[in-house]
gemmi code that builds the backbone of each chain (N, CA, C; Angstrom):
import gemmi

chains = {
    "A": [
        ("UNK", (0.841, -1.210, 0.000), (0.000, 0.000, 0.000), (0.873, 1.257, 0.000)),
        ("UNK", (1.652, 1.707, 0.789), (2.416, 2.738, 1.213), (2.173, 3.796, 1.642)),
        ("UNK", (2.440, 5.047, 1.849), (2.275, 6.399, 2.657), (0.993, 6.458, 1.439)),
        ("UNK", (0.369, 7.224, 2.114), (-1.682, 7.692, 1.201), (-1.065, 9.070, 0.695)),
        ("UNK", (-0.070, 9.782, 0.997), (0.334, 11.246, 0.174), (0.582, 10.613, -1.027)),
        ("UNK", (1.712, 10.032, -1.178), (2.139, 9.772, -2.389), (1.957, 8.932, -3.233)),
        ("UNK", (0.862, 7.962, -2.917), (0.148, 7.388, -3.716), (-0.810, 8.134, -4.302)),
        ("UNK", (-1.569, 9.043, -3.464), (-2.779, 10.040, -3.737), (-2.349, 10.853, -4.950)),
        ("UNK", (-0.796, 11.520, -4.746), (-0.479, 12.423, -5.935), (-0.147, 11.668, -6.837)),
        ("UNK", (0.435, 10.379, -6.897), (0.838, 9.457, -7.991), (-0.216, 9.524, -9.362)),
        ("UNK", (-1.341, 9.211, -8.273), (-2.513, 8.907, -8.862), (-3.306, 10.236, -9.974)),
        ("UNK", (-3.379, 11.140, -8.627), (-3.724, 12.237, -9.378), (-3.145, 13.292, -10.723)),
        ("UNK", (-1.831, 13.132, -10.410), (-1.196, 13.623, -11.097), (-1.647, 13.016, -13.086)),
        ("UNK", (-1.826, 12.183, -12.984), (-2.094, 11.399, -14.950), (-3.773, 12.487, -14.372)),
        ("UNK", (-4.349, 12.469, -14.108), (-5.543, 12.881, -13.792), (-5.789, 14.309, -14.344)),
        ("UNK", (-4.747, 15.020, -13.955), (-5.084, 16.180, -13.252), (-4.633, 16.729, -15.082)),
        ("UNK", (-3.666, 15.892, -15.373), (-2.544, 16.247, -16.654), (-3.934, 16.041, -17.859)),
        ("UNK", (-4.825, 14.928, -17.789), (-5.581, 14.671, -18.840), (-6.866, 15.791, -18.678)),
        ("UNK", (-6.859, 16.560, -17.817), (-8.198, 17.381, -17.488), (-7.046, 18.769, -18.410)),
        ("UNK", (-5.952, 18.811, -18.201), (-5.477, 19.907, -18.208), (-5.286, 19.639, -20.142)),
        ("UNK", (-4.732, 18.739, -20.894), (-5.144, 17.914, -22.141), (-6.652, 18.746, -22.938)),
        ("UNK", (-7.926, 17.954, -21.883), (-9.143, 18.725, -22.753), (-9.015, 20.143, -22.729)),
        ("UNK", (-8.808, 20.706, -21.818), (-8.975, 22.325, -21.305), (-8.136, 22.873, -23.104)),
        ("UNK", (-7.078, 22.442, -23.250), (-6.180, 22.678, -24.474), (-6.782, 22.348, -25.985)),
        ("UNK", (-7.511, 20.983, -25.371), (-8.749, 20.497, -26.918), (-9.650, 21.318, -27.512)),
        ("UNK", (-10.129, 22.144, -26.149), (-11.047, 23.018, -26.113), (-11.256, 24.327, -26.893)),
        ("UNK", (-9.759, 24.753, -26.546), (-9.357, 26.026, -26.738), (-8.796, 25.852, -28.180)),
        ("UNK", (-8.236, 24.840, -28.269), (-7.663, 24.954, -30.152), (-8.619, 24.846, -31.063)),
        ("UNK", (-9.936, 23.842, -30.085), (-10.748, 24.169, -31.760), (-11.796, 24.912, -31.618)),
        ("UNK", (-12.078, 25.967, -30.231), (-12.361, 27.408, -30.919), (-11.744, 28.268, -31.100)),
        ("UNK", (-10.482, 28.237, -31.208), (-9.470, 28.843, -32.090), (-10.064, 28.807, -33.593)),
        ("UNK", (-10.309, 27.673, -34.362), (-10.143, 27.372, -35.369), (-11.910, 27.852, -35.801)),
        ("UNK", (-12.467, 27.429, -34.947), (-13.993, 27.863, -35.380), (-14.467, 28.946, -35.415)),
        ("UNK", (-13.732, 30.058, -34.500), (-13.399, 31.259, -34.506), (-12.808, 32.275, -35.910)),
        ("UNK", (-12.062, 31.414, -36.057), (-11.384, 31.820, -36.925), (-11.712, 31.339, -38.292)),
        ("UNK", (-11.913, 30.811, -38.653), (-13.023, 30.061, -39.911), (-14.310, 30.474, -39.810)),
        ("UNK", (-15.078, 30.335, -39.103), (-16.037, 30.873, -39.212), (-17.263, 31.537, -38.514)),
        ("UNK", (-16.216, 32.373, -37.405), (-15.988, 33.552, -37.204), (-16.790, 33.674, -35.711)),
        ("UNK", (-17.415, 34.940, -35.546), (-18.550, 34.721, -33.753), (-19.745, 33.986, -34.183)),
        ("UNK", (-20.444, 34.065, -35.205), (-21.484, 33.085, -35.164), (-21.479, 31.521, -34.732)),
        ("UNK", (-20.087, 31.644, -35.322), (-20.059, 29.541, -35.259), (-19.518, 29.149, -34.173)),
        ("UNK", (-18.482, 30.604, -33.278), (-18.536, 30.249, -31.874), (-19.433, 30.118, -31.063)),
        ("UNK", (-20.508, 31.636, -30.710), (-21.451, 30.982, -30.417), (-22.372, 30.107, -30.412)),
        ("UNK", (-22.396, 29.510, -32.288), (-23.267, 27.889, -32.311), (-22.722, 27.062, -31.463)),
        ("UNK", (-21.112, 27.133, -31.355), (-20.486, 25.861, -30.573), (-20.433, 25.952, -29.277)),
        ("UNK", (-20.738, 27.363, -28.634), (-20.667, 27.464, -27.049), (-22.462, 26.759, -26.738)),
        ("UNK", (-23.218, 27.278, -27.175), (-24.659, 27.058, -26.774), (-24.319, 25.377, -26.954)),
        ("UNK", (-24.353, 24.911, -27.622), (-24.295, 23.203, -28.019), (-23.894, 22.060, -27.604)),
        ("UNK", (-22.583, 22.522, -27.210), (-21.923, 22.265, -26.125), (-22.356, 22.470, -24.558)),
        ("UNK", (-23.389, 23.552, -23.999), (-23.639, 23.526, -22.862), (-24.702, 22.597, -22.664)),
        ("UNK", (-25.248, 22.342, -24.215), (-26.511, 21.340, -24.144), (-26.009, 20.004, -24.379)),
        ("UNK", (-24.715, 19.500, -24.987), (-24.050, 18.147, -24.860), (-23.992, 17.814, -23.127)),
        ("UNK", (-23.463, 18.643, -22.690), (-22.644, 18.450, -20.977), (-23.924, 18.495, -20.685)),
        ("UNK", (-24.738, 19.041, -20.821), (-26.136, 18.766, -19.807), (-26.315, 17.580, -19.780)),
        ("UNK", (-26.300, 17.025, -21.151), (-27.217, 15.522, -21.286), (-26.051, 14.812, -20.821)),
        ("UNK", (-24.796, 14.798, -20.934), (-23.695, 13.765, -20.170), (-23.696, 14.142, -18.993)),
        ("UNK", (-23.392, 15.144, -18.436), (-23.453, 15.435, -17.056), (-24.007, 14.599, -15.701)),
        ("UNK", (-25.317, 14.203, -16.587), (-26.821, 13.751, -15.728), (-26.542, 12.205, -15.959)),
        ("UNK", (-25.905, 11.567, -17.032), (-25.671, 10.013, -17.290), (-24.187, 10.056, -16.457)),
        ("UNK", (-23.468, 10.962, -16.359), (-21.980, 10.846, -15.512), (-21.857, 10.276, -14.145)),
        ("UNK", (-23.080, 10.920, -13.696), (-23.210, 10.698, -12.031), (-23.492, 9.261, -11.609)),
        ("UNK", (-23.996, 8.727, -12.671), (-24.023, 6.941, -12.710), (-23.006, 6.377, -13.323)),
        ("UNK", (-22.645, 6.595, -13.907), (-21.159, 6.092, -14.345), (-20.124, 6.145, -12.896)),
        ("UNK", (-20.009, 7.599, -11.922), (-19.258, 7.766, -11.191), (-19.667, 6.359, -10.095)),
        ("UNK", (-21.173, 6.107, -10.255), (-21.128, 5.080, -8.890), (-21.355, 3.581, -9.553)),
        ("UNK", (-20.816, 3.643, -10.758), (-20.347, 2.162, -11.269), (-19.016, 1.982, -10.943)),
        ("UNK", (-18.309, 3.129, -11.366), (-16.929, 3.021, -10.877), (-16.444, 2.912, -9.596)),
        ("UNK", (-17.321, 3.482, -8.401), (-17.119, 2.944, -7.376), (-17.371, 1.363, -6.890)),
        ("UNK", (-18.494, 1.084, -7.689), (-18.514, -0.344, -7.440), (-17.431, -1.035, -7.749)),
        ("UNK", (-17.337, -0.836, -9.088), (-15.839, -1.525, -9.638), (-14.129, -1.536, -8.343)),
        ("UNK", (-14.187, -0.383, -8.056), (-13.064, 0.178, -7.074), (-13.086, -0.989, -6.404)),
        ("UNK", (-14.259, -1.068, -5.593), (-14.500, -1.588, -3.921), (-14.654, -2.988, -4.493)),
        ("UNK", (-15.076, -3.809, -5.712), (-14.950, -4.874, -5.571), (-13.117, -5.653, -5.965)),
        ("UNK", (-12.470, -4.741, -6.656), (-11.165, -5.062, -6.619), (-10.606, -4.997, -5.686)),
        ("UNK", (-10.913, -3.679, -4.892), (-10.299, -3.547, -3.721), (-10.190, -4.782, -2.544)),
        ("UNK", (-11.541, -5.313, -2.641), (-12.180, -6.616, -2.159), (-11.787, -8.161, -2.893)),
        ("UNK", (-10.972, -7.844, -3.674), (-10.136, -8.835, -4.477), (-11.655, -9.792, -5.207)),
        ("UNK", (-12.711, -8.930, -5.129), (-14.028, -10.118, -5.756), (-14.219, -9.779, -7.273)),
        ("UNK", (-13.113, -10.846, -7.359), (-12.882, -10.800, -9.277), (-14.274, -11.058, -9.659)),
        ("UNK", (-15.098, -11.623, -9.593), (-16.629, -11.956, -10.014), (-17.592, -11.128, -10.068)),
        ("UNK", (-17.348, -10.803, -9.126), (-18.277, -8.880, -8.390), (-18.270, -8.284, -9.569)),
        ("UNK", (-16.836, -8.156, -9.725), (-16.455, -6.809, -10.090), (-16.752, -6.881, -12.031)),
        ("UNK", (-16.606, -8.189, -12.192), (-17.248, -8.834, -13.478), (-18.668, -8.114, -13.915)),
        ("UNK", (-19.313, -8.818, -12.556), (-21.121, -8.724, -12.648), (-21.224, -7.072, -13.121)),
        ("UNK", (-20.626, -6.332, -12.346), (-20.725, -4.800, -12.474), (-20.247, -4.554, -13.738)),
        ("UNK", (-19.250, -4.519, -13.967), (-18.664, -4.222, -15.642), (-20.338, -4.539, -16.362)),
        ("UNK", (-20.594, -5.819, -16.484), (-21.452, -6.123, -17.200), (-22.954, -6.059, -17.263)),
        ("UNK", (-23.144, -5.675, -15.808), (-24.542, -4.623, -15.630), (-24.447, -3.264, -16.665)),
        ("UNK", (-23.205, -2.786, -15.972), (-23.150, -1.014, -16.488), (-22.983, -0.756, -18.249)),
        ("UNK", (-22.533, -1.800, -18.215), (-21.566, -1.289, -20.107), (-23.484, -1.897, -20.709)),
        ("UNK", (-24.101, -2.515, -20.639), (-25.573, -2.998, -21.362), (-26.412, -1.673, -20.884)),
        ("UNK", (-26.597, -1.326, -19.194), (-27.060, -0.306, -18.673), (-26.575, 1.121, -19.795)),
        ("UNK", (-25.614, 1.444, -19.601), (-24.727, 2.902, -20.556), (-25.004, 2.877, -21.722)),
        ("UNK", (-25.482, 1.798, -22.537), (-25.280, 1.927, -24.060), (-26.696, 1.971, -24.342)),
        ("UNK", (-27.322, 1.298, -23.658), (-28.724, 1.462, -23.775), (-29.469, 2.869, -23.332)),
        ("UNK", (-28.670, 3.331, -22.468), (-29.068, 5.009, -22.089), (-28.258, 5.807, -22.909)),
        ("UNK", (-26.957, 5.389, -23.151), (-26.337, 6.590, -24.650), (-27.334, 6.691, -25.497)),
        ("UNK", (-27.776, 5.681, -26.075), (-28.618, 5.659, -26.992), (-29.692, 6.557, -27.006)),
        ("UNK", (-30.805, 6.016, -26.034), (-31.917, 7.230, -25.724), (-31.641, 8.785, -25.338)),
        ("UNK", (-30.048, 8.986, -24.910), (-29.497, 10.331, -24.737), (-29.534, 10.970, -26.241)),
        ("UNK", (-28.650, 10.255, -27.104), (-29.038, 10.722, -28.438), (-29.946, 11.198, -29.081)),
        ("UNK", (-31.488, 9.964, -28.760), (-32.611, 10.476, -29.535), (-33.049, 11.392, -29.006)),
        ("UNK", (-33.279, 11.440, -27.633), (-33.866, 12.143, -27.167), (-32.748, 13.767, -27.491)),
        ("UNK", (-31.528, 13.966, -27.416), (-30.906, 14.728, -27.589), (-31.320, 15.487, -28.780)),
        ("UNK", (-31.273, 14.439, -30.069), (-31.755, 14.824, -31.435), (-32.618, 15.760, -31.793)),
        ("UNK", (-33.801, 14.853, -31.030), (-34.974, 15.553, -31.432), (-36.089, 17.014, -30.252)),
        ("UNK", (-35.303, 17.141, -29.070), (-35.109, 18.289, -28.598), (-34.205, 19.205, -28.794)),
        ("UNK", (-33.201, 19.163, -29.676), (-31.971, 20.164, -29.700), (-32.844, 21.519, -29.854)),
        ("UNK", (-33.542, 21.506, -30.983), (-34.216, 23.361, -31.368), (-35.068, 23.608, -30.350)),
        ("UNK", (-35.573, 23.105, -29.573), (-36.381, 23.266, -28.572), (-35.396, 23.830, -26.917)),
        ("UNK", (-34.329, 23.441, -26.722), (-33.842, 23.604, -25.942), (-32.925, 24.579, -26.435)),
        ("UNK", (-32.478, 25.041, -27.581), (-32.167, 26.322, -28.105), (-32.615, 27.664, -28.142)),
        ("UNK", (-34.053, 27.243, -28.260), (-34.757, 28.520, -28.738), (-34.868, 28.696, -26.548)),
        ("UNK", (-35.161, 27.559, -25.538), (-35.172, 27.983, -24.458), (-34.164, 28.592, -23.729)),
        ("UNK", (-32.694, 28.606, -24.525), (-31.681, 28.837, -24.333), (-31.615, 30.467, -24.637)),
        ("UNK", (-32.751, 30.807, -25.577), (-32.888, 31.947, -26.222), (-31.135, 32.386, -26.917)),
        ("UNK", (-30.637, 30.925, -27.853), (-29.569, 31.309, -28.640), (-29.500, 32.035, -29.649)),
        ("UNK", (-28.868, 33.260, -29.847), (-29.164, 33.800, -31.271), (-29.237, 33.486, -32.573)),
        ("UNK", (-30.746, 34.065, -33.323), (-30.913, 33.639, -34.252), (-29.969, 33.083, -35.615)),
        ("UNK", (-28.958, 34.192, -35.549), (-27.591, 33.632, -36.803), (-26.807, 32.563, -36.273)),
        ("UNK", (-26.896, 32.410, -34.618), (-26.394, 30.685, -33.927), (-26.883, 29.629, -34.282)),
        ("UNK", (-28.167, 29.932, -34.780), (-29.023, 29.008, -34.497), (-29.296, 27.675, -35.445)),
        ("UNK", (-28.952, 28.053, -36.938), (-28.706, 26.886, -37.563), (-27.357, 26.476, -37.502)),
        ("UNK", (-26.437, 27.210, -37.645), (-25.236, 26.257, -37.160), (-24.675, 25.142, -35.608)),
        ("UNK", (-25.523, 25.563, -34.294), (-25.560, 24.845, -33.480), (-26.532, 23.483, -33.472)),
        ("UNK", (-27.571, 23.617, -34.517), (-28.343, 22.945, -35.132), (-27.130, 21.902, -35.459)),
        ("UNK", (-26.327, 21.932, -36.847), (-25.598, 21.181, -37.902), (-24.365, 20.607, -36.654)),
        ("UNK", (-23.954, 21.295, -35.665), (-22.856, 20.907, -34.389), (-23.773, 19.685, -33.574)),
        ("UNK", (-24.988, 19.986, -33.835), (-25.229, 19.363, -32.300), (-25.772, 17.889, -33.177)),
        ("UNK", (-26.532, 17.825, -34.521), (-26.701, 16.469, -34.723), (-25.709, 15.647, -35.126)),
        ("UNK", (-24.473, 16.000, -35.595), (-23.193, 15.134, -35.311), (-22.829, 14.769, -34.174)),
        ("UNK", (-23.122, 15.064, -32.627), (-22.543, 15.101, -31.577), (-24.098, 14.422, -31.341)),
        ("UNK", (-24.880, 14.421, -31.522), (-25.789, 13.268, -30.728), (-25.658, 11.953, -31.774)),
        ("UNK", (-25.460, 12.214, -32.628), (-24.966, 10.967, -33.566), (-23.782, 10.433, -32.971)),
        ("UNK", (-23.235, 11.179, -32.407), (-22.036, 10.354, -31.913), (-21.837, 10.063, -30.241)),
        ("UNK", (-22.945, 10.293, -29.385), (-23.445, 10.036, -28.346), (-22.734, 8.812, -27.535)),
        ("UNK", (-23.013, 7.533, -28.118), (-23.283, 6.477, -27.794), (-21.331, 5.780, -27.710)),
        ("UNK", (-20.901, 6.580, -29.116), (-19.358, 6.176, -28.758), (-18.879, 7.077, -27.816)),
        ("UNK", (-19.158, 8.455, -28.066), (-18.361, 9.088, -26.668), (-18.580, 8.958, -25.269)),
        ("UNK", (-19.826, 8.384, -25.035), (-19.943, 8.426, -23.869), (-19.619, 7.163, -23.210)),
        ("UNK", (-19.192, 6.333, -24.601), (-18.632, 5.076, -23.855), (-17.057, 5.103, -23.599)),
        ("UNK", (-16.561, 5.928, -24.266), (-15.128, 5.945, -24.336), (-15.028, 7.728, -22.915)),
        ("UNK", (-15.387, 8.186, -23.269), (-15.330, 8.653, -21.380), (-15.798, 8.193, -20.227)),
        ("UNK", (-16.817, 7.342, -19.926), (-16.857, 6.969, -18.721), (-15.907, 6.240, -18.614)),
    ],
    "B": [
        ("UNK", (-14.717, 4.452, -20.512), (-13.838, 3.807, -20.038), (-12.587, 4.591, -19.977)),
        ("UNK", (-12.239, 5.389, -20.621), (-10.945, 6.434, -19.366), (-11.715, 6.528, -18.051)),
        ("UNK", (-12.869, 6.899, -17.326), (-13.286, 7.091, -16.091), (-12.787, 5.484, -15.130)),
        ("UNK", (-13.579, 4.166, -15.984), (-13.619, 3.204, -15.401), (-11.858, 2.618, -15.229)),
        ("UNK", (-11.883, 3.035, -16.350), (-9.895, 2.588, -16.226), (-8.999, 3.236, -14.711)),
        ("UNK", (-9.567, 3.967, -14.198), (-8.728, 4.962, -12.726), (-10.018, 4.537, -11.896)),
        ("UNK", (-10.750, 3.672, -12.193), (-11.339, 3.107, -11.033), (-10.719, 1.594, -10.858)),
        ("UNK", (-10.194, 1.037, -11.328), (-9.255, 0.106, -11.107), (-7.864, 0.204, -10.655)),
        ("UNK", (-7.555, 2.003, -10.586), (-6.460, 1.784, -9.915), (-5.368, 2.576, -10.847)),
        ("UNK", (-5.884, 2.477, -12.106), (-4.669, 2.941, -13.226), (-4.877, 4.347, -14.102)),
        ("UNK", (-4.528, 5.176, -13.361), (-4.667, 6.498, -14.198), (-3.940, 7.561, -15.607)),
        ("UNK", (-2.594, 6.303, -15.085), (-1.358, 6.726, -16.123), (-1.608, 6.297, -17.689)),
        ("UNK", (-2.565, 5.029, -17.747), (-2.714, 4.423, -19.281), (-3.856, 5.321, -19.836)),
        ("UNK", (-4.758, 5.860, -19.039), (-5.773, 7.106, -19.344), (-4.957, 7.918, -19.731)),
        ("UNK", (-4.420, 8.314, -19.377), (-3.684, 9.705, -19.546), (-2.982, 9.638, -20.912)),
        ("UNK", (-2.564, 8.854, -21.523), (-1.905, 8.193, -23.084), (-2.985, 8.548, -23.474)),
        ("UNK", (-4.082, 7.525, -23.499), (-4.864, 7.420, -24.129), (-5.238, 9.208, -24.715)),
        ("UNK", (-5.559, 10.150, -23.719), (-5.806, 11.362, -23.596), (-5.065, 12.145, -24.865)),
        ("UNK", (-3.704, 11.803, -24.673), (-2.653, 12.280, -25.804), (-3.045, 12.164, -26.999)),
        ("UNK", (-3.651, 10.909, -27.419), (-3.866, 10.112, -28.269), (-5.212, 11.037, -28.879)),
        ("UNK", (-5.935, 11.054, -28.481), (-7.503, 11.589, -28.683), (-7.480, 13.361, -28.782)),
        ("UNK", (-6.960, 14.223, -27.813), (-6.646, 15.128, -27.962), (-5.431, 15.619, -29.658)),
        ("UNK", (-4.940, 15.176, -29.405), (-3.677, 14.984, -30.466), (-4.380, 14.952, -31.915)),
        ("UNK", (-5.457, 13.782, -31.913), (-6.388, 13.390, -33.330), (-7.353, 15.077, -32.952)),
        ("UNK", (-7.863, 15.158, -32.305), (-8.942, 16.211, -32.735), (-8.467, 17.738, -32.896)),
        ("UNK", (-7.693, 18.244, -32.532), (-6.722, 18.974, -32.248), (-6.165, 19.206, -33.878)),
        ("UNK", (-5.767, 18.337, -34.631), (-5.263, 18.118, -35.864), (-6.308, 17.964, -36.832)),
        ("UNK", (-7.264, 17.285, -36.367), (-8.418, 16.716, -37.570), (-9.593, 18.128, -37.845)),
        ("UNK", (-9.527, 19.032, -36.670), (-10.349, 20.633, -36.473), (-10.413, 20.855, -37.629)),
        ("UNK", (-8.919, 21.457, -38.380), (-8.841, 22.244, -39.220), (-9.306, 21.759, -40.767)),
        ("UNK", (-8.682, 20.836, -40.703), (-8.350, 19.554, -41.505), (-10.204, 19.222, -42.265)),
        ("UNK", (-11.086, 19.247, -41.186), (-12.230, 19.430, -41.621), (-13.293, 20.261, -41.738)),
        ("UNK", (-12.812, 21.249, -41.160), (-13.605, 22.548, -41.072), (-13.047, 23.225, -42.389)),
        ("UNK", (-11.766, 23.354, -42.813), (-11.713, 24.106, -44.440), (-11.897, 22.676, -45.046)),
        ("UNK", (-11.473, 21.393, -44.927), (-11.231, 20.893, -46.196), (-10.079, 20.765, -46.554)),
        ("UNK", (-9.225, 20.547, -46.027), (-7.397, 20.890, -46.506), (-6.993, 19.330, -47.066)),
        ("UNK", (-6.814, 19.221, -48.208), (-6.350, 17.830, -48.578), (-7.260, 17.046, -48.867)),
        ("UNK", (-7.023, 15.483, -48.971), (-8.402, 14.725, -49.011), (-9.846, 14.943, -48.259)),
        ("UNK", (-9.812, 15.587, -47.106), (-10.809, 15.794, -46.286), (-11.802, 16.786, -46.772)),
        ("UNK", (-13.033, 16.405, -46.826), (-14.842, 17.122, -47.098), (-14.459, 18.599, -45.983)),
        ("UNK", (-15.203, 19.518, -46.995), (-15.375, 20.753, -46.333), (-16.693, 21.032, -45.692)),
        ("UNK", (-16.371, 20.676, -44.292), (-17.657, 20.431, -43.730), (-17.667, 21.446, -42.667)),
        ("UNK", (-17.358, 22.767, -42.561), (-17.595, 23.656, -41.779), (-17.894, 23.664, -40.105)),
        ("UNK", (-19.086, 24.120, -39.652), (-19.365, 23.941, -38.195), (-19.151, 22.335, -38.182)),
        ("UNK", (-19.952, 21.719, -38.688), (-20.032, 20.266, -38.588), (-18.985, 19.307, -38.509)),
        ("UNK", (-17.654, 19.726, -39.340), (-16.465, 19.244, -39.306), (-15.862, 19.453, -37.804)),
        ("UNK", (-16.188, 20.488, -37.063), (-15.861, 20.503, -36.031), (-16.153, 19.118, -35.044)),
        ("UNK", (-17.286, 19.055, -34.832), (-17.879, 18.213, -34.204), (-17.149, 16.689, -35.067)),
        ("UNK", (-17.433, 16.657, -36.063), (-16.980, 15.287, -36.823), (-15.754, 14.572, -36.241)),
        ("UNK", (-14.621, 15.666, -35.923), (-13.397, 15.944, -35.708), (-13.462, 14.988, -34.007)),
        ("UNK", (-14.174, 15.790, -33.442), (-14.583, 15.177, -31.985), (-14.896, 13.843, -31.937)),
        ("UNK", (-15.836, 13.611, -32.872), (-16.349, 12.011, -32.762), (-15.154, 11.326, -33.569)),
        ("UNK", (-14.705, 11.850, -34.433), (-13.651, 10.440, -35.206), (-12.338, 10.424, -34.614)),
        ("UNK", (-12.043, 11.379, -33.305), (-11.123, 11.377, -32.452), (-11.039, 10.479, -31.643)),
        ("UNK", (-12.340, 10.586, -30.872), (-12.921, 9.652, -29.821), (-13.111, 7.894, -29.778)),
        ("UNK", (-13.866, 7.721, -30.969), (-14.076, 6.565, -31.481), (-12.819, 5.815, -32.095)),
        ("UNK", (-11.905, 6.454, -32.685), (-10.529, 5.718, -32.916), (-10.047, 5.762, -31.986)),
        ("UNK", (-9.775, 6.471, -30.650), (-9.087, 6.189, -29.231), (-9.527, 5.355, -28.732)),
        ("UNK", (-11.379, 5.138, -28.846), (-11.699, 4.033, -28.203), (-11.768, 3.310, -28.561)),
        ("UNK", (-11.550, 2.652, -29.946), (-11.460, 1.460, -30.618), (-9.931, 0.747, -30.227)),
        ("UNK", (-8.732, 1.702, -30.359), (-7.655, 1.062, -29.843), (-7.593, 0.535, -28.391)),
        ("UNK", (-8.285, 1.594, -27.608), (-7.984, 1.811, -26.115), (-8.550, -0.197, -25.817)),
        ("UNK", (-10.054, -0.241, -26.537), (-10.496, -1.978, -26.437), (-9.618, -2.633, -27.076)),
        ("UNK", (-9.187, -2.489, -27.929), (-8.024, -3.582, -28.673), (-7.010, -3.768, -27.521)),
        ("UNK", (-6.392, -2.526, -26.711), (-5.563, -3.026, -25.739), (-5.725, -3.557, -23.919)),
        ("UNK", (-7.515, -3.069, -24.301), (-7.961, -3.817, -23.046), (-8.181, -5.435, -23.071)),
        ("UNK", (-8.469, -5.745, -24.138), (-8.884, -7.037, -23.930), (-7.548, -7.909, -24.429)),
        ("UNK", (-6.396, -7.133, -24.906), (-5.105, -7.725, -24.886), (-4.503, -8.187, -23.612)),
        ("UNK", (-4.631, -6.764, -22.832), (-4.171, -7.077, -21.268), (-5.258, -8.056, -20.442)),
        ("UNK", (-6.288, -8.664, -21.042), (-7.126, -9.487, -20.045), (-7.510, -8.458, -19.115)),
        ("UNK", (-8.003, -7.066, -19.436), (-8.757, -6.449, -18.041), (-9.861, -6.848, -17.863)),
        ("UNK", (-10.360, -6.312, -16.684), (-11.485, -6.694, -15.932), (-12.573, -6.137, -16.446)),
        ("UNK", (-12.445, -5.151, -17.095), (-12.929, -4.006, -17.900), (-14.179, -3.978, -19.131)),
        ("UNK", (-13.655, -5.177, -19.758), (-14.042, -5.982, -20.996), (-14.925, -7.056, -20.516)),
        ("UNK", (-15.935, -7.582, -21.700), (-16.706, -8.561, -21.183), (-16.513, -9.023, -22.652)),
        ("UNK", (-15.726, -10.785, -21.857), (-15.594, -11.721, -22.874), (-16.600, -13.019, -22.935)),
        ("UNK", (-16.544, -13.573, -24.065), (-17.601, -14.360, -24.312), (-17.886, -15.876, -22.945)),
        ("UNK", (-16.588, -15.896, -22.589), (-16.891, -17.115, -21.347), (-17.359, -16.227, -20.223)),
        ("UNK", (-17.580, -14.616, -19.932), (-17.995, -14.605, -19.282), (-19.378, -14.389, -19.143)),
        ("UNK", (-20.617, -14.440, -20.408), (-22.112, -14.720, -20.618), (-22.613, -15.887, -19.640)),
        ("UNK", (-22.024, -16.777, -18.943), (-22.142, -18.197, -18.322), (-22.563, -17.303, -16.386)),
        ("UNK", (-23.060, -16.542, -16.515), (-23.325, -16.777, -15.086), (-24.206, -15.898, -14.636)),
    ],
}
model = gemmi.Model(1)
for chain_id, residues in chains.items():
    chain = gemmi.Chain(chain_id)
    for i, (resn, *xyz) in enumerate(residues, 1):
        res = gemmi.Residue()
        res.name, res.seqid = resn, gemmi.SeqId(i, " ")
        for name, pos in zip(("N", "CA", "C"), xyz):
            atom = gemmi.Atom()
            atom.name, atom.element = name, gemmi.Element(name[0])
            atom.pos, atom.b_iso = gemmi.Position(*pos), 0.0
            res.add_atom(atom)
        chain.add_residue(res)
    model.add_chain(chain)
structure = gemmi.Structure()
structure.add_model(model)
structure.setup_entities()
């Protein structure tokens, strides 16, 4: 096991480096969207984005207490446990990515116009956001 | 599965992975938002495209090397039996 400081920062540290990674993902490609095509398509991509993280946000918080299960049954050396869980959650997640999508899909203009996003935003956060619920189901499996 | 991967304990092979995915979208932005080279000029949308074909090739490898290492992570066919 060893001293809990320096395991704690061991740990955190890849953590802290991959949060600091997106923060940089973030920023280069509204750099580029910015710059291509210009404040409108930033603001399509800021509004769109606050409506992606909504809908992951709310599926995250179950993911966070799968992963605790997972933790505590390794921790508990119950290789089987920890099986059962993997294989609850990954059928559980894909089956809710999924309905995150549709349901994502086919509220996007509705939760725009409640967003009261501006009108010249408004079809381009449109064309951002049905690629990104189209692609729902892989990202949200490859981040949790 | 970067989340579930540092719930087993291992945060450092996430963190690659991170390189990996960041690195693709980061590069693929531009690449599809003008159109530069073989790549469709797909504007706002290329943005986003960029995101998902980042993601999905990280996570396609990231499983190729989970179920190499036998993680716990993966659900293999002997384990449907229980």
């Amino acid at each position: 096991m060893g001293p809990i400081g320096k395991t704690l920062i061991t740990f955190a540290l890849p953590v802290l480096g991959s949060n600091i990674l997106q923060s940089l993902n973030g920023s280069a490609n509204a750099f580029w969207v910015s710059r291509v095509l210009g404040e409108a398509g930033l603001t399509a991509t800021n509004n769109a984005n606050q409506i992606f993280f909504m809908m992951l946000g709310a599926a995250f918080g179950v993911t966070m207490a799968a992963n605790i299960m997972i933790g505590q049954a390794i921790g508990a050396r119950d290789e089987a446990l920890a099986k059962k869980v993997v294989g609850t959650a990954t059928t559980f997640f894909i089956a809710i990515s999924v309905l995150i999508g549709v349901a994502g899909g086919t509220l996007t203009p509705h939760i725009l116009d409640a967003m009261r996003t501006p009108p010249d935003a408004r079809a381009d956060a449109i064309a951002y956001l049905r690629v990104i619920f189209a692609a729902i189901p892989f990202m949200y499996f490859f981040n949790s | 599965m970067m989340m579930a991967q540092r719930g087993t304990g291992d945060s450092r092979t996430p963190f690659y992975f991170a390189l990996v995915q960041v690195g693709l979208d980061i590069v693929l932005n531009p690449l599809l938002i003008m159109g530069i080279g073989p790549f469709p000029k797909m504007g706002i949308a290329g943005s986003a495209t960029a995101t998902l074909v980042a993601q999905t090739i990280t996570l396609a490898v990231m499983l190729i090397h989970l179920y190499r290492q036998r993680s716990i992570l993966v659900v293999r066919p002997a384990d449907w039996r229980c």
